[in-house]
Each structure stands twice: as C-alpha cells, then as structure tokens.
TORPA-118432 format. One line per 8 residues: their letters; for each residue y, x, z of N, C-alpha, C. Coordinates in pm, 1 decimal. Each point is the difference from the previous one (the first is absolute). Layout:
BEGIN
a> Y/X/Z/Y/X/Z/Y/X/Z ~ ...
//
This chain:
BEGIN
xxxxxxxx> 12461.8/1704.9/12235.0/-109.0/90.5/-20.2/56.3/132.5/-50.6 ~ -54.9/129.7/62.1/4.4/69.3/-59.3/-124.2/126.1/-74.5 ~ 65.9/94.5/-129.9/-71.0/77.0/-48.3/26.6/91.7/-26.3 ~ -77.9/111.4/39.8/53.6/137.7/-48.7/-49.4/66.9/-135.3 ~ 65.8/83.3/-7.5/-28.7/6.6/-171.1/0.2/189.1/-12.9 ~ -74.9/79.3/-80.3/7.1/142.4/10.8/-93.9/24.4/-129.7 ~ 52.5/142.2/-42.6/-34.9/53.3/-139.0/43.0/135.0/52.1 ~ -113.3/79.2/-98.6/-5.2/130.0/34.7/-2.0/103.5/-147.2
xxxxxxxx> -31.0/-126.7/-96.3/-54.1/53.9/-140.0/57.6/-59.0/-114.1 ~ -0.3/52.2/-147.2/35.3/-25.4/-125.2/148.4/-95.8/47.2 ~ 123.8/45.7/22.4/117.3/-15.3/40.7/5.7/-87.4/108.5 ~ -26.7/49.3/135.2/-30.2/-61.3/123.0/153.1/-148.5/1.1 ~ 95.1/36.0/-31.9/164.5/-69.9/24.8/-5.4/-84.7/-67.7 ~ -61.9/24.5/-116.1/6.0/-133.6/-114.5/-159.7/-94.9/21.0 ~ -81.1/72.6/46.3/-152.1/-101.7/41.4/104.5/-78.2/142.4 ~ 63.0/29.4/86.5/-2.8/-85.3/129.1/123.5/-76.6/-78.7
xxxxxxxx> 128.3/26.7/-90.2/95.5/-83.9/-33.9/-42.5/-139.9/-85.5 ~ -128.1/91.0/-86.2/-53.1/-118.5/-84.1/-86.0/-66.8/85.2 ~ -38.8/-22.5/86.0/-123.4/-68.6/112.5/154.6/-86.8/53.4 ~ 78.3/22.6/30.5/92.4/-97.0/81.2/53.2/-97.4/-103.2 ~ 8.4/30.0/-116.8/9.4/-75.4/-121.0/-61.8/-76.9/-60.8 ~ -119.1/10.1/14.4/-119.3/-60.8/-49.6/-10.7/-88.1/80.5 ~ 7.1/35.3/155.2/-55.9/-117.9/150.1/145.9/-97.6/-44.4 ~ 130.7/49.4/11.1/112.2/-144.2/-30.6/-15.6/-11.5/-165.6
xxxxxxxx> -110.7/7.9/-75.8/-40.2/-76.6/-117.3/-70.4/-112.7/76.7 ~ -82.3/31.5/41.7/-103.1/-111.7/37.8/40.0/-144.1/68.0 ~ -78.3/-89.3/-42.0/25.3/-137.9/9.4/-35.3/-31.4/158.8 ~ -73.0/69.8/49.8/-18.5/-82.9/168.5/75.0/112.6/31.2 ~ 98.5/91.7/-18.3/51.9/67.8/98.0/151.3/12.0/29.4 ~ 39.6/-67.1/129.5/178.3/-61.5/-41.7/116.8/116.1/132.0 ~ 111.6/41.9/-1.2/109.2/14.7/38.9/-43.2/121.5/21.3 ~ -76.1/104.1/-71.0/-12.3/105.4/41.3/119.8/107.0/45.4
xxxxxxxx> -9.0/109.7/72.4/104.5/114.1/55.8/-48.6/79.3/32.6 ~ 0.7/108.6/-56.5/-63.7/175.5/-57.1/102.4/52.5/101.7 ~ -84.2/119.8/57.6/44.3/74.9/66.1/93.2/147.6/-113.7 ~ 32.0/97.5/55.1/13.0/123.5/-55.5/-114.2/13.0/-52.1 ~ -17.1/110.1/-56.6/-90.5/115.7/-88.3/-39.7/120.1/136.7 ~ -88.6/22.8/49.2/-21.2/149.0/60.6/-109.4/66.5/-47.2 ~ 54.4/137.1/48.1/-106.3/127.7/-48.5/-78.0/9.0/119.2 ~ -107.0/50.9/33.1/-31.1/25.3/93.8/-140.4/95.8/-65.6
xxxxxxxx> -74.4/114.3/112.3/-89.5/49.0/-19.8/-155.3/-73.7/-20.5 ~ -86.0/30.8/1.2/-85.3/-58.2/-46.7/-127.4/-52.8/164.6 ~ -79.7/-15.9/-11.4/-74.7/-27.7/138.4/-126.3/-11.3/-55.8 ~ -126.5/70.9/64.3/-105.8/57.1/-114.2/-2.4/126.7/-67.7 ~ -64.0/4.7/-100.8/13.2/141.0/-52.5/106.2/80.4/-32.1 ~ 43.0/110.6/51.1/105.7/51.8/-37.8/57.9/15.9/-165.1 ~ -115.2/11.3/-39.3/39.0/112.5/-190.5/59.7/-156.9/-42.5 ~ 75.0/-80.9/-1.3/52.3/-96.6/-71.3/128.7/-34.2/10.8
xxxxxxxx> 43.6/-36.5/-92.3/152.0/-37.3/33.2/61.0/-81.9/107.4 ~ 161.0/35.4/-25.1/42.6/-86.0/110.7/-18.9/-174.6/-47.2 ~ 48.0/-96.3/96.3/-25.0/-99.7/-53.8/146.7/-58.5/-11.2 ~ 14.0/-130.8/-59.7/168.2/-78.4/18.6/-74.9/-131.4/50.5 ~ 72.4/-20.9/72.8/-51.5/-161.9/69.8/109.6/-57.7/53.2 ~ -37.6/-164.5/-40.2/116.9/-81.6/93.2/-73.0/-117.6/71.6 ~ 65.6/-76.3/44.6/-5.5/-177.5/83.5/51.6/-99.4/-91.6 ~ -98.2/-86.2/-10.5/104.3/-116.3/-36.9/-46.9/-127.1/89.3
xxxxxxxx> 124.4/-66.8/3.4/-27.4/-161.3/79.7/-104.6/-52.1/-88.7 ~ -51.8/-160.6/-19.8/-11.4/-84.8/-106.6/-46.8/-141.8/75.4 ~ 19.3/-103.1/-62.4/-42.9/-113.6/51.1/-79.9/-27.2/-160.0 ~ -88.6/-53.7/79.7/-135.8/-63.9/-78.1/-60.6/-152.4/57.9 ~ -70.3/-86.7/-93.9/-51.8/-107.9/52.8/-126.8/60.2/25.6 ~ -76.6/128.8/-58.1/-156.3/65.7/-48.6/-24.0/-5.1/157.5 ~ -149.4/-23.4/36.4/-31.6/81.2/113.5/-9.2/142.3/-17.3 ~ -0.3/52.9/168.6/-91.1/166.4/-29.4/-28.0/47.2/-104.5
xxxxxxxx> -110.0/-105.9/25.3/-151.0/56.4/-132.4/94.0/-2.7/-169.0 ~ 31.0/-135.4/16.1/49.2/42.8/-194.2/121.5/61.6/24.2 ~ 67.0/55.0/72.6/83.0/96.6/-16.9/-74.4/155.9/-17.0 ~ -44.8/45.1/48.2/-100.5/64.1/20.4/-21.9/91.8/-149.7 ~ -78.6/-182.8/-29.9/-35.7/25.9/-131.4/50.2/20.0/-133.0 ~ 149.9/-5.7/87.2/108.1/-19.8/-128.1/40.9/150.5/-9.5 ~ 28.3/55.0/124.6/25.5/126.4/54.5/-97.3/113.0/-132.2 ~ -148.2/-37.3/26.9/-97.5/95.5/-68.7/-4.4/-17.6/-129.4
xxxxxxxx> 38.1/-115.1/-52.3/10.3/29.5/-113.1/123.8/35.7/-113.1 ~ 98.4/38.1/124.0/129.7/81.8/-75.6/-54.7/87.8/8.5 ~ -31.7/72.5/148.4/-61.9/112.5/-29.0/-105.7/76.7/-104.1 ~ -67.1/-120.7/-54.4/-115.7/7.7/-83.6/106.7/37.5/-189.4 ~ 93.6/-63.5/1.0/146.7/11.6/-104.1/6.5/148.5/-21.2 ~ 5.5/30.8/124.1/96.1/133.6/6.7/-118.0/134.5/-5.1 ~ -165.2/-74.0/-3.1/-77.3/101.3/-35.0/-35.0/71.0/137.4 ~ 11.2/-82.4/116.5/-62.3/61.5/102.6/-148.9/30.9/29.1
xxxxxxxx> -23.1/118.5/-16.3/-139.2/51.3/70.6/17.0/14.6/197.3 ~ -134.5/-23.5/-14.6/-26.6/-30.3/161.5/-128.2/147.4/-7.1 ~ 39.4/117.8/5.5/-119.5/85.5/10.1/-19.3/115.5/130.8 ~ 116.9/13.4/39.9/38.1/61.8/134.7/75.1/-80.3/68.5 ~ -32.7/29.6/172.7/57.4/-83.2/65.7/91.7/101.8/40.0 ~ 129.6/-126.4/-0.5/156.3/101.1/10.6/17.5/112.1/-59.1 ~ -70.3/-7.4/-119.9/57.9/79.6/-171.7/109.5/-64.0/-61.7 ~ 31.8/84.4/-126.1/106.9/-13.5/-52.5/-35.7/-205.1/-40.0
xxxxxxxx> 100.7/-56.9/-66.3/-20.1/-129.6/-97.5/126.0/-1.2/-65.3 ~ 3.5/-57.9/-104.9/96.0/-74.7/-56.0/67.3/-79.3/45.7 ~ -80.3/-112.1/86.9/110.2/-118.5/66.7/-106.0/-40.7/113.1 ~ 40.9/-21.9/134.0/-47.2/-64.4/144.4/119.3/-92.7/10.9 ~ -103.5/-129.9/30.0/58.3/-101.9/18.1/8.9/-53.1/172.3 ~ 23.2/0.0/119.4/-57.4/-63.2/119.0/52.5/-84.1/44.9 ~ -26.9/-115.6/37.1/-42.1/-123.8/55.4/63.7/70.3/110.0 ~ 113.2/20.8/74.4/19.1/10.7/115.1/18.6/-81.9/127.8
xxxxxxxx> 67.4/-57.8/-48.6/32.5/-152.9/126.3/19.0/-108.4/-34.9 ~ -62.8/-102.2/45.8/-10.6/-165.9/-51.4/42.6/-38.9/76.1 ~ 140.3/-83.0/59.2/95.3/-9.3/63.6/-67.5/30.7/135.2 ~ -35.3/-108.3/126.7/-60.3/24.2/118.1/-138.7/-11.4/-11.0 ~ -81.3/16.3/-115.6/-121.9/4.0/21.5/-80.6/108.6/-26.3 ~ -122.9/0.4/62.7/-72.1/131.3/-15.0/-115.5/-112.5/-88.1 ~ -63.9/137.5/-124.7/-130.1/-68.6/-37.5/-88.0/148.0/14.6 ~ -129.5/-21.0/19.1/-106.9/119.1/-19.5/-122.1/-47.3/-71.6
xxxxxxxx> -20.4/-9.0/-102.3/-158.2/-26.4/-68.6/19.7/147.5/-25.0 ~ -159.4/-4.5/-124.3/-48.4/102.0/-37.4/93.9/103.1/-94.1 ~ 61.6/-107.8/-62.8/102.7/58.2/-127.2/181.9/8.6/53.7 ~ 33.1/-45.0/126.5/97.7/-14.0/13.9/33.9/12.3/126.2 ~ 114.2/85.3/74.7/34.3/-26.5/147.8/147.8/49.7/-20.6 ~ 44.4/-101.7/83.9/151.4/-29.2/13.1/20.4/-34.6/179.3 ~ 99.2/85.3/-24.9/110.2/116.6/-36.5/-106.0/127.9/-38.0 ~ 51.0/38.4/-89.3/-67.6/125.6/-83.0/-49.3/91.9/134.5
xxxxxxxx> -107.4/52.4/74.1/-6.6/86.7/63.4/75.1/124.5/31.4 ~ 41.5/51.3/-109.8/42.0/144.4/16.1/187.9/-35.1/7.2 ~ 21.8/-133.2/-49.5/153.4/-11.3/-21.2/63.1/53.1/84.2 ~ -51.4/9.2/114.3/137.4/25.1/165.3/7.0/179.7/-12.2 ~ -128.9/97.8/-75.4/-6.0/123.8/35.6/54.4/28.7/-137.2 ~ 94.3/-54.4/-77.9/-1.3/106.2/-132.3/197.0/6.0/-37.7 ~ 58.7/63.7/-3.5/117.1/-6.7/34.3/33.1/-106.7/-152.6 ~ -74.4/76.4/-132.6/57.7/-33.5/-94.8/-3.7/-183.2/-26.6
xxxxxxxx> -83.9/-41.5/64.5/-20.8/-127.2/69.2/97.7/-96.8/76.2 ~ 25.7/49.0/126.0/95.9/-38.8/87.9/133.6/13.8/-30.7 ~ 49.0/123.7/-67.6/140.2/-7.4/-42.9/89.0/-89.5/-100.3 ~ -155.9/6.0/-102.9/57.8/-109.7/-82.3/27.2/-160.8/50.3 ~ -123.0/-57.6/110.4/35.4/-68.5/15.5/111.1/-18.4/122.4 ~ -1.7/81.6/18.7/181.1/39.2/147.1/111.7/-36.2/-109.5 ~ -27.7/-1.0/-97.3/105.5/54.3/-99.5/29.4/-194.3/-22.2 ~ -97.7/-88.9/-57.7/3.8/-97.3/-33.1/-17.5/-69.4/135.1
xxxxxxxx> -54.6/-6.6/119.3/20.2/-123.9/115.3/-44.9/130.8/158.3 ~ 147.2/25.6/20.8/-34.1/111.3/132.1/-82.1/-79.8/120.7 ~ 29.7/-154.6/-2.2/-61.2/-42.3/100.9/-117.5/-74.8/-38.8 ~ -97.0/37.8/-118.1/-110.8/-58.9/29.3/-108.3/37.7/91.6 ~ -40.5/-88.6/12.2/-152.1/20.1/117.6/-125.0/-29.6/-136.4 ~ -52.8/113.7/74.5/-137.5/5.4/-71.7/-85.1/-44.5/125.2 ~ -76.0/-81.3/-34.8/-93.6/-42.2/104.7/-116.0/91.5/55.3 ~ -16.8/12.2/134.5/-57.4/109.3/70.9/9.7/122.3/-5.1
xxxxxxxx> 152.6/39.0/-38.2/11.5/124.0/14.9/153.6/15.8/35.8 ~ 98.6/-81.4/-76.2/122.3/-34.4/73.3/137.0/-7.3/-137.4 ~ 98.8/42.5/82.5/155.7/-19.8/-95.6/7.2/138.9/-65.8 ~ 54.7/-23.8/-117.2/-7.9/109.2/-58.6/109.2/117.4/3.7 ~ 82.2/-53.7/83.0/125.3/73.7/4.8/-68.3/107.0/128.2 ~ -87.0/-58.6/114.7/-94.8/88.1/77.7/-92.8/71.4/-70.1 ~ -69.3/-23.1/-69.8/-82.7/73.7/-86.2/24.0/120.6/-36.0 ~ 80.5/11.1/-77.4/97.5/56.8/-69.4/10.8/138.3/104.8
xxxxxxxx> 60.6/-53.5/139.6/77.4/117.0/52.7/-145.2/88.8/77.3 ~ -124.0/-22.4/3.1/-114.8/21.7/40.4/-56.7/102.8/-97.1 ~ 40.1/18.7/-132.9/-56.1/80.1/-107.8/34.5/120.8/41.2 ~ -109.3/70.0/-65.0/-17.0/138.0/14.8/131.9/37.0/-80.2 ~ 73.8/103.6/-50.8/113.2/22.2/-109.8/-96.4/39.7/-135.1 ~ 0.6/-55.8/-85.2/-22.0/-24.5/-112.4/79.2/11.8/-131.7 ~ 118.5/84.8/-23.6/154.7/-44.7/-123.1/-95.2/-19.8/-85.3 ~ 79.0/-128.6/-55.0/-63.6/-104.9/-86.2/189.2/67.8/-42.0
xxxxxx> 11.4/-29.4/-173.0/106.6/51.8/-64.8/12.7/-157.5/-96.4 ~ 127.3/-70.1/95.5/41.9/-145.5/-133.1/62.6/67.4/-83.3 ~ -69.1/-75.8/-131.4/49.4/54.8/-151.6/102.2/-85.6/-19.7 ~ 77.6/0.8/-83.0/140.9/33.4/-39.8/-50.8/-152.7/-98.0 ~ 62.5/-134.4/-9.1/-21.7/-62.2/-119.0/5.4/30.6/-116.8 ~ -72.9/19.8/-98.2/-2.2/34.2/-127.4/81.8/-87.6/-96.6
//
C-alpha cells in the first residue's frame, strides 16, 4: 500500500518527517519505506506556500476503511483544518494505492484520483517502486514520462 504525505504549514519538513514517524510507531503498520522529501509548488490557490511531500510503502492487516481512518486521525494530531479545497494544511495524508485493488464508496476511492496527474505524487512513488501499476491508469515509470514539466526540488536529508 501506498501513501502520500504533504505539508505546507507551521514547519511543513518536520509535519511530513513526524507523520512518517508516527505511521512506523503504529501497531498495525509493518516494513515501512519513505520516499525522499520534495518541494514542489502548490495546486489551488496561489497566495500559499510551497509544499514538502513524500511516498511511503506500508503493509497493514487494516482494511481501506480503518486505514483511512488511521490516516485522519494523524492528520487530526497535526491540527488539520479542512476549510479550502487545495489550501494550505499542516499534514495530507492519501490513501493512494491498495496493492491491485480499486475501492470507491462515499468516503474513499482508490487509487487516489488525481495520483497519475500530480508530479509531486508520481515521483515519489517512481522513487520507491518505478514499476508499480496503479490500476486503471497504468505503470508508473509511464506516468511519469506523460507529465506536464513540473521541478519538484528533492531536499537534501536533514
């Protein structure tokens, strides 16, 4: 499974480092592998900062749903407001890919919709498995070369 992770606010580097820390705290969540750190511009309102975002693998026994729910309430940790769509936050958590399966209810659809169009998205996970397939849309190493140019800037390990 994977999740993407992005912060834009109150030390964007240390909200996504401490979110990857917190998820390999947790008791259902095992062999995790974090991508880089990237910068990338924002998508939505311009007047806001840049953001830092990464990928990480994770294996879980949770379904979807209580992953999900595990997801929102780090986010809920880290003091996320939900008041503009594609405004600034503190911490975005996404549910991106559940190995070969797709889910769509009301609260949840997998593979994340927007995952294949957002570079800061795809690179990270190019970065951690070049040949995954996201279901109904394809390999990500194709993906990838389909993007508009976007410089996304990997930060430097701290």
């Amino acid at each position: 499974m994977y999740i993407g992770l992005g912060s834009n606010l109150e030390s964007p580097r240390q909200q996504v480092t401490s979110a990857i820390e917190e998820l390999v705290a947790l008791p259902d969540i095992f062999d995790l592998r974090a991508s880089s750190l990237y910068q990338s511009s924002p998508i939505g309102p311009s007047d806001q900062p840049d953001y830092i975002n990464a990928a990480v693998e994770v294996s879980t026994p949770l379904t979807p749903a209580q992953l999900l729910a595990t997801l929102q309430g780090l986010e809920n940790l880290h003091e996320r407001k939900r008041l503009i769509r594609w405004g600034p936050r503190t911490l975005d958590l996404d549910l991106l890919v559940w190995h070969q399966q797709t889910v769509n209810t009301p609260t949840l659809t997998i593979p994340h919709p927007e995952c294949c169009n957002r570079d800061f998205v795809l690179v990270p996970l190019y970065e951690l498995n070049p040949d995954l397939l996201i279901p109904n849309f394809g390999k990500v190493s194709q993906l990838i070369d389909r993007l508009a140019s976007n410089p996304l800037k990997k930060l430097a390990p701290s």
